[in-house]
C-alpha positions, 0 to 999 in steps of 0.5 A, a space after each residue: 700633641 706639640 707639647 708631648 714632643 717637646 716634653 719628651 725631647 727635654 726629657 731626653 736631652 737632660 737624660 744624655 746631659 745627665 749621662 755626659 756630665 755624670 760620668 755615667 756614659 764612660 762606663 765601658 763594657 771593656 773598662 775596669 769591672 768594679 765588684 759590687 759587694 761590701 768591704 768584707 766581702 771583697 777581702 774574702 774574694 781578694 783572698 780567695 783568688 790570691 790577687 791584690 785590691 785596687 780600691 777607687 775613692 770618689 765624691 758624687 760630686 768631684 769633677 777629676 772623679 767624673 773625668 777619672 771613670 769617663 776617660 781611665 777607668 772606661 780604658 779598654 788596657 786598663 780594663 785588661 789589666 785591672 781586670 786580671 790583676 786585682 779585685 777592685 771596688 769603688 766606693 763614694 767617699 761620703 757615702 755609707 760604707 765608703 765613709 768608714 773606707 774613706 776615714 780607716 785610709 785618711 782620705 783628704 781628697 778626692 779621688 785617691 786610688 789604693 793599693 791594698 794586698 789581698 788581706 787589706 793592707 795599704 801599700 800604695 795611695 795616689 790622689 787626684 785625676 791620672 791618665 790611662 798610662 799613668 794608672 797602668 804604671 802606678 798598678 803594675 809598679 805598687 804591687 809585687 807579689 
């Protein structure tokens, strides 16, 4: 019985470890909503509400991009306004249909946040980790309708 306990205790305490360190906690209800569809898919959602793409590329393995979803994108302003002003999407860079994304936007690092207009064209990209604030800045200055 002593070892089920302790067995269970490590399970947990890997889960939470797992989650820290992940970046899977910083997922907030309140934080940006990623559409989980394909590429195409989110063209035709873009073009169909007549808003702009804010398309996130990450590595499962980038410290910044783990730090970029726990502490930008879980932000409940940048959530508001992500949410309301852009389809986004978030692909792994190394993954699937993230590769193809990844080499179309000459992706030399991760994480790069672009700015696309509702038919795909690039019109903004940033590397690396940036704050709630400078996200906020950087939607609102790269898209002008």
């Amino acid at each position: 019985m002593k070892r089920l306990v302790i067995f269970t205790s490590l399970i947990i305490v890997s889960f939470f470890a797992y989650t820290v360190i992940s970046g899977k906690s910083g997922n907030s209800k309140d934080g940006i909503k990623f559409f989980e569809g394909t590429w195409d898919e989110a063209l035709k959602k873009a073009n169909a509400e007549n808003k702009p793409i804010f398309l996130d590329i990450y590595a499962s393995w980038c410290g910044p991009c783990k730090m970029l979803k726990r502490k930008t994108f879980s932000a409940k302003e940048v959530g508001d306004y992500f949410n309301a002003s852009y389809v986004n999407l978030s692909f792994d860079g190394e993954v699937g249909e993230g590769v193809l994304l990844a080499n179309k936007f000459h992706i030399t690092g991760y994480p790069t946040l672009i700015i696309l207009n509702k038919n795909g064209t690039l019109l903004s990209m940033q590397a690396g980790y940036i704050s709630p604030d400078e996200l906020l800045v950087y939607g609102k200055q790269s898209y002008r309708k």
